[in-house]
Each structure stands twice: as structure tokens, then as C-alpha cells.
C-alpha positions as CSV (number, residue, x, y, z in Angstrom):
1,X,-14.1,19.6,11.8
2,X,-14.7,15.9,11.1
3,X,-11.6,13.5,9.9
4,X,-11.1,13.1,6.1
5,X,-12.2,10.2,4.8
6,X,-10.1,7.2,4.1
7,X,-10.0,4.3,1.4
8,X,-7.9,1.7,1.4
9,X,-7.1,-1.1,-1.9
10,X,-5.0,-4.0,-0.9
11,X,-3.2,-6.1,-3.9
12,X,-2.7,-9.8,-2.9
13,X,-1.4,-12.3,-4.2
14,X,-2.7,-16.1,-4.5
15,X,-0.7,-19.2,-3.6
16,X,-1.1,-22.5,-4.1
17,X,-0.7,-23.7,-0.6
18,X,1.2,-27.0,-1.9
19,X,3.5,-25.7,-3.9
20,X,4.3,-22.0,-2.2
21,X,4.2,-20.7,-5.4
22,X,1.7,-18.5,-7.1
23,X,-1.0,-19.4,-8.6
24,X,-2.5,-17.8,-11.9
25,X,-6.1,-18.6,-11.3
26,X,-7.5,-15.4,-10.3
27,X,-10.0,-16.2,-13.3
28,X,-11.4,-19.3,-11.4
29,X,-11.5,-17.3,-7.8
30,X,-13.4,-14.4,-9.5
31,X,-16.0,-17.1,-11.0
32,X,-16.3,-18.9,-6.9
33,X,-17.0,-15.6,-5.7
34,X,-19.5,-14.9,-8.8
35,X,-21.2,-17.7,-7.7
36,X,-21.4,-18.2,-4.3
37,X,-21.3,-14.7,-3.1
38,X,-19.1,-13.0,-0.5
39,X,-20.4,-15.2,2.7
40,X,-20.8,-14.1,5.7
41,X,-21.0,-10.3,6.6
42,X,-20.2,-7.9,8.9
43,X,-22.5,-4.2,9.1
44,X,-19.5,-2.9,8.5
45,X,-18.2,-4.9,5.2
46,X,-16.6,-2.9,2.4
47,X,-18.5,-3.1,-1.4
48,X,-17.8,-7.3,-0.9
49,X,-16.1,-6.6,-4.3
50,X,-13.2,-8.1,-5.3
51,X,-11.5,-7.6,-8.8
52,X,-8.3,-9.0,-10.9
53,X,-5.2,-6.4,-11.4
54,X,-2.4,-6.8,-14.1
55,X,-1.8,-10.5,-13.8
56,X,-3.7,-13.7,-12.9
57,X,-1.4,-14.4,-9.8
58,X,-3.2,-11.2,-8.2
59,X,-6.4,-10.1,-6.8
60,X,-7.6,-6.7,-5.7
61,X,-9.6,-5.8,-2.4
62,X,-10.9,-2.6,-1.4
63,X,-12.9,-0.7,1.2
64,X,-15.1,2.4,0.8
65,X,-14.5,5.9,1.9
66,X,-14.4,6.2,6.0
67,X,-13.6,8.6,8.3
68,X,-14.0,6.3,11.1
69,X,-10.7,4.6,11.7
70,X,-12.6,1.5,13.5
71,X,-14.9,1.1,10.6
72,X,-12.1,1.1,8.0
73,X,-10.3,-2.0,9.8
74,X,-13.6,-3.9,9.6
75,X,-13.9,-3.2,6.0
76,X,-10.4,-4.2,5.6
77,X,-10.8,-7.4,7.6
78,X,-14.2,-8.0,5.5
79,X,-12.7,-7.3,2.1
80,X,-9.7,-10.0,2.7
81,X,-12.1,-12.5,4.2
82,X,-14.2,-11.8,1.0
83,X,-11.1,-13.2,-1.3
84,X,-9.9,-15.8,1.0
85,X,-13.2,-17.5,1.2
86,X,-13.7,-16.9,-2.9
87,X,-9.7,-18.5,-3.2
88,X,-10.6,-21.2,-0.5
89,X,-13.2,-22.2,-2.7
90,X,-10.6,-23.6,-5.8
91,X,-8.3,-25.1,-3.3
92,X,-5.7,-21.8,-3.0
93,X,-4.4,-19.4,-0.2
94,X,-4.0,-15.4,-0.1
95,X,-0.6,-14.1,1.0
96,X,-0.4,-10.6,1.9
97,X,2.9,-9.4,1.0
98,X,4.6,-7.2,-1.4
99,X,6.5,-9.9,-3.9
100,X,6.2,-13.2,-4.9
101,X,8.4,-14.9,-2.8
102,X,8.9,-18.5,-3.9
103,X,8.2,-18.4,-7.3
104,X,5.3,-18.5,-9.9
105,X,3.8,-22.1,-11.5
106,X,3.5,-19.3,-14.6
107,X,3.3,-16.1,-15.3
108,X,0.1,-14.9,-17.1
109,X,-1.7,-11.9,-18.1
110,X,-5.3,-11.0,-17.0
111,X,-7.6,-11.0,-19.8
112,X,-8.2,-7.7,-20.4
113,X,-7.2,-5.9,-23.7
114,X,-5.8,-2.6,-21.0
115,X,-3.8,-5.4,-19.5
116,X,-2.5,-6.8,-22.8
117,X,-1.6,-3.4,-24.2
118,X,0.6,-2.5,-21.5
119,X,3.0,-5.7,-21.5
120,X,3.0,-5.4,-25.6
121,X,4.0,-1.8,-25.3
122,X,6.0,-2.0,-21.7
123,X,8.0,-5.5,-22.3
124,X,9.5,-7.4,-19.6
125,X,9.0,-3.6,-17.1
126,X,5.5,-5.0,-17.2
127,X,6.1,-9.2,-17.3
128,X,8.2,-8.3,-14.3
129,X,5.5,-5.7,-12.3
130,X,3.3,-8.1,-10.6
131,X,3.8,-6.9,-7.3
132,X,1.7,-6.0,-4.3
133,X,1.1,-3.1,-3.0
134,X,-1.3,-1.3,-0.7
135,X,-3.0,2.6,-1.9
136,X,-4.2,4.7,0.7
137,X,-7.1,7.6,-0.5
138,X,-7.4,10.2,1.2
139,X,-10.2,12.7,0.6
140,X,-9.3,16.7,-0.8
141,X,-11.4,19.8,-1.8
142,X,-10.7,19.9,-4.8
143,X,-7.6,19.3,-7.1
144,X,-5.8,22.7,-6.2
145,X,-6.1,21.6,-2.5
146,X,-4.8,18.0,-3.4
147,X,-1.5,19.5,-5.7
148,X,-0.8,21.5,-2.2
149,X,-0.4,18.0,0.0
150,X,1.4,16.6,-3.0
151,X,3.8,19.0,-3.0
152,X,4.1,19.2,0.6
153,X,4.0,15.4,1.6
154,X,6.3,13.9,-0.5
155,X,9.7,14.2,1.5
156,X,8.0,12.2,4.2
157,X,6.8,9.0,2.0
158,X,9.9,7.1,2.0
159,X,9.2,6.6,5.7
160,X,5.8,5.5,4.8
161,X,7.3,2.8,2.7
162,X,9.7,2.1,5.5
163,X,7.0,1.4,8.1
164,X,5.2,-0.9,5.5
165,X,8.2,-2.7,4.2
166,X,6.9,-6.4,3.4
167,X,8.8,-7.8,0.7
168,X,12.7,-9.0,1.5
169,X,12.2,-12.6,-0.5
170,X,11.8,-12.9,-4.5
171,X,12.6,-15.7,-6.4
172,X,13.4,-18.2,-4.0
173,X,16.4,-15.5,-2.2
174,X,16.2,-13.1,0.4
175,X,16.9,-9.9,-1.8
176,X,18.8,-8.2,1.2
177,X,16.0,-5.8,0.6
178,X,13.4,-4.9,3.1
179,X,10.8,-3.8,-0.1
180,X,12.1,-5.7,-3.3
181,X,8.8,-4.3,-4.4
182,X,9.8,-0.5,-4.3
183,X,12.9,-1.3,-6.7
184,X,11.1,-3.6,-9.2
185,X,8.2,-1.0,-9.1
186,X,10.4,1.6,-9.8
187,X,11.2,0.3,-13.3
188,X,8.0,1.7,-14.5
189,X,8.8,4.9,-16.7
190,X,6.3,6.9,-14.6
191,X,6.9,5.4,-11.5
192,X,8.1,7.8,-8.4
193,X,8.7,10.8,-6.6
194,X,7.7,14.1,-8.5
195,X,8.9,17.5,-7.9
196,X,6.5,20.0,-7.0
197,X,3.9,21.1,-9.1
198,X,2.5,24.5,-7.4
199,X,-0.7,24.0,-9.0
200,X,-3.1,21.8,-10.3
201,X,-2.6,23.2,-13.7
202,X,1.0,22.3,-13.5
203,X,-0.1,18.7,-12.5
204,X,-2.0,18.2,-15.4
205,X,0.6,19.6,-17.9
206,X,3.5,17.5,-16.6
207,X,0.6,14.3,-17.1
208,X,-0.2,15.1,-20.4
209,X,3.3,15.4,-21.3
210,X,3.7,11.7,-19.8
211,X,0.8,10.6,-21.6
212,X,1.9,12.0,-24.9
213,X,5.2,10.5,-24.7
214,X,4.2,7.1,-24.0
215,X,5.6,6.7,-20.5
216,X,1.7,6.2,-19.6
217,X,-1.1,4.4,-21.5
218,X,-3.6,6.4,-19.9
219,X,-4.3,8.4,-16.2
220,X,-4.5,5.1,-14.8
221,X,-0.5,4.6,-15.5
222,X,0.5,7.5,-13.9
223,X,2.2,5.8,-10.7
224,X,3.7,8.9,-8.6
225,X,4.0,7.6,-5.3
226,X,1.1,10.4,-4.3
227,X,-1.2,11.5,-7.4
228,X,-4.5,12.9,-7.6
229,X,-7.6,10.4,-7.8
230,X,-8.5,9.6,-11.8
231,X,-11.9,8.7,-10.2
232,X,-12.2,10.2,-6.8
233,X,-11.8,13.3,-5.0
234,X,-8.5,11.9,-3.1
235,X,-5.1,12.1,-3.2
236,X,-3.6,8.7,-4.1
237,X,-0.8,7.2,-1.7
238,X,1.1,4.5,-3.5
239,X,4.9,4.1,-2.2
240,X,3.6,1.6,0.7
241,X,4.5,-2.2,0.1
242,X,0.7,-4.7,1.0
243,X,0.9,-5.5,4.9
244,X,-0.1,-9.1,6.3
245,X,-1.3,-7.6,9.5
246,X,-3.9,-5.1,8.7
247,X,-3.2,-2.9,11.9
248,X,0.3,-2.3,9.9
249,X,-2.3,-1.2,7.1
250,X,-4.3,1.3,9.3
251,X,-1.3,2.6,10.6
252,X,0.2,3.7,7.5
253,X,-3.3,4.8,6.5
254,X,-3.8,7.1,9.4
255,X,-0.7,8.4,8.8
256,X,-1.5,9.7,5.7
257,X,-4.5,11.2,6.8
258,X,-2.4,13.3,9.7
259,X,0.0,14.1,6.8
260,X,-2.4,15.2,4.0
261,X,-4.5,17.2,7.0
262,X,-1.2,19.5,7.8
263,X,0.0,20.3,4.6
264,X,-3.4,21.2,3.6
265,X,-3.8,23.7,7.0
266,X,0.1,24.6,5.8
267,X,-1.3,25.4,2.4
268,X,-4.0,27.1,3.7
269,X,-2.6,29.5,5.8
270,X,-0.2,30.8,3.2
271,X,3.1,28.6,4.6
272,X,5.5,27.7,1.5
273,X,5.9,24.7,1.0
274,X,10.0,23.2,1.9
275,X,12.2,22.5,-1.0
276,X,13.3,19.4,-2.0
277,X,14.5,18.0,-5.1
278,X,13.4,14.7,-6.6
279,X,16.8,13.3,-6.5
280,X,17.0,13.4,-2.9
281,X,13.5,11.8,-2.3
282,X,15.0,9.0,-4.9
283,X,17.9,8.6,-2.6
284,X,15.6,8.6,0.4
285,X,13.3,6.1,-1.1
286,X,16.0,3.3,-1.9
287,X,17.1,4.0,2.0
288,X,14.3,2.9,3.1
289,X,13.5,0.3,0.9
290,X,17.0,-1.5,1.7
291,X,17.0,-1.4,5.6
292,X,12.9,-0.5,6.2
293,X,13.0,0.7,10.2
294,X,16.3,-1.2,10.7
295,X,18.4,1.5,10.4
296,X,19.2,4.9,9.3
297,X,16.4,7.1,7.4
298,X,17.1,10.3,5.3
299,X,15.3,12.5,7.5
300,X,12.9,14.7,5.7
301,X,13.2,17.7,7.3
302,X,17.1,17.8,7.4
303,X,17.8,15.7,4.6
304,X,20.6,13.7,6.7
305,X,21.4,10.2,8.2
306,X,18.9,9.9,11.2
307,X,17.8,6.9,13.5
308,X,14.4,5.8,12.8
309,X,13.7,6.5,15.9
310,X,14.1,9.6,15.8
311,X,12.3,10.1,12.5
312,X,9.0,8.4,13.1
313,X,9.2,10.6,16.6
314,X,9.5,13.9,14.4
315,X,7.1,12.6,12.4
316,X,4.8,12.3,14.8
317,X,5.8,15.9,16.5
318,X,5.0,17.0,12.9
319,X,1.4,15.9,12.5
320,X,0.6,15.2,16.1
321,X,-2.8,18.2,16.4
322,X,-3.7,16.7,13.3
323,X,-3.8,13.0,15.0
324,X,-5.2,14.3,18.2
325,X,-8.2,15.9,16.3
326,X,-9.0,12.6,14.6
327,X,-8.5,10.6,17.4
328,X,-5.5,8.7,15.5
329,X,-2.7,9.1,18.9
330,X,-3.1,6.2,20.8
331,X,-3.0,3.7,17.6
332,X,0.0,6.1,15.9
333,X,2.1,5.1,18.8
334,X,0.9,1.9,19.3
335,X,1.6,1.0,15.9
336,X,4.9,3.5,15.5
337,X,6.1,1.1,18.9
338,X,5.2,-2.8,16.8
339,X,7.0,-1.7,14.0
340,X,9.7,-0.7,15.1
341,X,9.6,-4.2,17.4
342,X,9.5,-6.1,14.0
343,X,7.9,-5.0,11.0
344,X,6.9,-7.2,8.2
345,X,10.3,-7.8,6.4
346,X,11.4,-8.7,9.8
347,X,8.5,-11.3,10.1
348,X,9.5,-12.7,7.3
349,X,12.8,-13.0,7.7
350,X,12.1,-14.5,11.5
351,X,9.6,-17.4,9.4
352,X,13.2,-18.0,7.4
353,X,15.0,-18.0,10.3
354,X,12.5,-20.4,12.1
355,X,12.2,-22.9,8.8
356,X,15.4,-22.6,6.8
357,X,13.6,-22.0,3.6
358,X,11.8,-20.0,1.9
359,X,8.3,-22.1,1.8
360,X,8.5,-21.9,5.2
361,X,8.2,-17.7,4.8
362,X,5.0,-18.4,2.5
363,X,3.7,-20.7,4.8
364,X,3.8,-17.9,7.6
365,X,2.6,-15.4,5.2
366,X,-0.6,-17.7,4.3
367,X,-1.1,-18.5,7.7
368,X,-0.5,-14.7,9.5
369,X,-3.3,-13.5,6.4
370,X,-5.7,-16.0,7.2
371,X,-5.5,-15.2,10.9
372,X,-6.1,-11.4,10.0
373,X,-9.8,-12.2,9.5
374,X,-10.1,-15.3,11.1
375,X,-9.5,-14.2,14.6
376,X,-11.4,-12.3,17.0
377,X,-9.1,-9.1,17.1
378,X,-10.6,-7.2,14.5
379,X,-14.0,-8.0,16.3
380,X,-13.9,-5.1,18.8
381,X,-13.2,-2.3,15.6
382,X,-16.4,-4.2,14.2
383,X,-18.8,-3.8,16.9
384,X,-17.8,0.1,17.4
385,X,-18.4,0.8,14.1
386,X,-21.5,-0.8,13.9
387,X,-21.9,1.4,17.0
388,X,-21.0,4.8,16.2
């Protein structure tokens, strides 16, 4: 049976490279790359689109669907060389992280009337949301299939946003936080963990009950941290903070993948899915936005204290045929191994220790993106999946 496909989007955030803070020109990179094209290529580019989110200080990059793990790095690598060359162009920087941490010259709303109806209608939960986050899709059979992995998946995501965590700095402070994006995301009324559904029916009630009260303009606002696709035939994965290096990105990505492929065999061959409660995810969630792989993790299968150790190794015990299958092992435990080493709050809080100040963490951050498409590493993913 062939891999499920992957997509990856990638939120980033542009920074004025003299100031550290960032910048609400997305307009002006949007009309660069408008007019002078992506540059150069690689066979294995994503769409070479690139697209404004909620506000100006933000730009969106995504790949297409792949079930080649090699080919999705490439398209990663090509989508954020895409942007950088377009931000380049009017004299800014990318930063891939999941806050702003320095500070914005202002804060300002993309011009889009979507955009404008959710700060009129969500206040300062909105003026307060532009953060940066990365979405992993993963491809289902059909909605009843995707409501299985949902409701099967969603104890283990907290350690998802653990191994991604990218966002200790805000406002000029280190937040203590190893994802100060998770707890300012949170804010939103339909932001979160879910219970289960059982069904896809169910699904769709409890959204239209969202939508009717409010808590959600439209499907687009419905930010579970795992939701069915609006637009695709995926499962959505949203808990993970935006990673500067983009083997952090694939790692969290295949990872889904193994998770979403062993519910969906659980699911399949009648297993009931464990039973958890919301509250406990919630709980699980903050854990591991606080300390990120630096210390203890609610572990999902015992819902105690654990090492992380330990829980990334049962983690992998738990989805390991489903790894092996898609050929996902060897870069699982390479990747488990460099997180754990020193993920990307860690980084970041290394840059802080090496500069004494915060501009010093953006000008790592600037400098660590650029490097993810301007070196030769992600070369060797390129040429095999031109290849394959």
C-alpha cells in the first residue's frame, strides 16, 4: 500500500532586518513576487505560490500533496526560497518562528473584507493572533475515515507541539514559554482539543453549532488542533508551532502521517478508540507548550508525568509498522535524537544566550531561515525526488 500523501503550509513572518521587528509589508512582497516571478526552480518546487494570512506582518507558503517524504522537503525548501527571494526584493527578511519576537513597527490587517470581519467581530483575540504556525495534511478516505484518526490521534498532539516548539520570545521577553504561540492561539473561541466525535455526522453538528453561535465566521475558523480539510480530502494538523529548520518540519509531518495511518488500521479493524477527556488533553497541551522536550510530558497513553524520553520512545513503539512501511524510521529517529539535543526554543534561547538580547535571537532566526534554502543540504532530497 503506498504512503498517504502529505501537505505541508508554513506561516512566516517578515522582518525588517534593521530593526528586528516586523514588518507589515506583505502587500509590497506579494506585488515583487507578482512581478518578477518565483526565480529559480527546482523539478520538485511546490505551486511557487505564495499568499497573505490575517495580517500584513505574515506570509503563507505551501507545498502540494506528496507521498514522497524527499520530495516534500524540496517543496518545502522551494516554497520558502520562493518568499525570501519575493521579501529580499523590498529590502526585508523571513523568520521562521512561531511569534513575533522583538516587536512590530505596526500592527495592520490584510486587506481582505474576511480579514476585517474577524478583528471587528473577534477584538483584540484577533489584533493579538498573528502568530505562526505550521499545518500538516494528511490525506483520508473519506470524512468517516478522517473523524476515526481525529478521535484516535488527539491524546498524542501535545507531543507534536512539543517537538515543534519555536516560540519562547514575544514582545521583547523570553515568555518562560517554549510555544508562546500555543497560549495566545488558544484565545480563539474555537481554538483546541475536541472530544470525540464517533462519526462524521457528529463532526459536522458540533461545527454547525460553532458556526451558529458565532465562535466561527465560517469552516475556515474552525481551529481544532486536528479538523477535517474544508477543501481537501485530509485531516488538518494544526497544534505544531512554524520550524526554522525544515527537517524539524518533515519530522513532525511524518509523524503525523505514522499517527493518522494507525488509528485509521485501529479504526478499521474494529479497535475502540481510548478515552480521554478534553480537559486532560488541555492540561497536556499547556505541558508541553511551557517546557517543549525539556521536561516532563503527560503521557498519552497513561495520562501521567513521564520523561520525554520515554514518550517520544512510546511513540514511536506506537506507530513504528506504520513508519517502516513508509520508509519514515531512519529520519523519525534521526529527527526524535536533534530534538531532543536542542529543539527550536532551545536555539533561540542559545542565540539569547550568545548575544544578550533579543535582536540577537531574530538575527539567528533570519539568518538559520535563509540558510534552510540557501545551502546545499536540502539538495540531496531534491535530486531523489527528481529521481524517483
Amino acid at each position: 500500500m503506498a504512503p498517504r500523501t502529505l501537505g505541508i503550509e508554513e506561516e512566516l513572518l517578515l522582518v525588517d532586518p534593521r530593526t528586528r521587528r516586523a514588518s507589515a509589508r506583505a502587500p509590497q512582497v506579494l506585488k515583487a513576487f507578482r512581478e518578477h516571478g518565483p526565480g529559480r526552480r527546482v523539478a520538485t518546487a511546490a505551486t511557487d505560490e505564495i499568499d497573505q494570512e490575517l495580517f500584513r506582518h505574515q506570509l503563507e507558503v505551501r507545498t502540494d500533496p506528496s507521498a514522497d517524504a524527499a520530495a516534500l522537503h524540496a517543496q518545502v525548501i522551494a516554497a520558502r526560497r520562493t518568499a525570501g527571494g519575493a521579501a529580499e526584493a523590498v529590502d526585508l527578511a523571513l523568520a521562521a518562528c512561531g511569534i513575533v519576537p522583538a516587536g512590530y513597527e505596526e500592527v495592520a490587517v490584510s486587506p481582505r473584507d474576511r480579514y476585517r470581519d474577524m478583528v471587528d467581530t473577534f477584538g483584540e483575540v484577533a489584533r493579538t493572533g498573528g502568530t505562526c504556525a505550521m499545518h500538516v495534511h494528511v490525506g483520508v478516505d473519506g470524512d468517516e475515515e478522517g473523524v476515526a484518526i481525529i478521535d484516535r490521534i488527539t491524546p498524542w498532539l501535545p507531543v507534536l507541539l512539543a517537538i515543534s516548539a519555536n516560540s519562547p520570545f514575544s514582545s521583547g521577553r523570553d515568555t518562560t514559554y517554549a510555544s508562546w504561540r500555543q497560549q495566545v492561539w488558544s484565545r480563539w473561541p474555537s481554538a483546541g482539543p475536541t472530544e470525540q466525535f464517533g462519526s462524521a455526522a457528529r463532526y459536522r453538528e458540533v461545527a454547525q453549532t460553532m458556526l451558529r453561535s458565532g465562535a466561527a465566521r465560517d469552516e475556515g475558523m474552525l481551529y481544532f488542533d486536528a479538523r477535517l480539510a474544508a477543501r481537501h480530502p485530509t485531516v488538518e494538523v494544526r497544534v505544531a508551532d512554524v520550524c526554522t529548520d525544515p527537517e524539524d518540519a518533515l519530522l513532525v509531518a511524518v509523524l503525523v502521517r505514522a499517527l493518522a495511518e494507525t488509528a485509521a488500521r485501529a479504526a478499521a479493524a474494529g479497535t475502540p478508540a481510548p478515552r480521554w477527556r478534553a480537559e486532560s488533553v488541555r492540561v497536556a497541551q499547556w505541558r508541553a507548550a511551557r517546557y517543549g522536550l525539556a521536561g516532563q510530558l503527560v503521557h498519552p497513553q497513561t495520562q501521567e508525568l513521564a520523561a520525554a524520553t520515554q514518550v517520544l520512545a512510546d511513540l514511536v513503539t506506537e506507530v513504528r509498522d506504520a513508519l517502516e512501511e513508509a520508509g519514515d524510521t531512519d529520519r523519525v529517529e534521526r529527527g526524535l535524537a536533534r530534538v531532543l539535543a536542542g529543539g527550536g526554543a532551545t536555539r533561540q534561547r542559545a542565540a539569547f544566550e550568545r548575544t544578550g538580547s533579543v535582536e540577537g535571537v531574530v538575527d539567528d532566526l533570519i539568518a538559520r531561515t535563509r540558510a534552510s534554502w540557501s545551502t546545499s543540504e536540502w539538495e540531496a532530497d531534491a535530486s531523489a525526488a527528481a529521481g524517483a
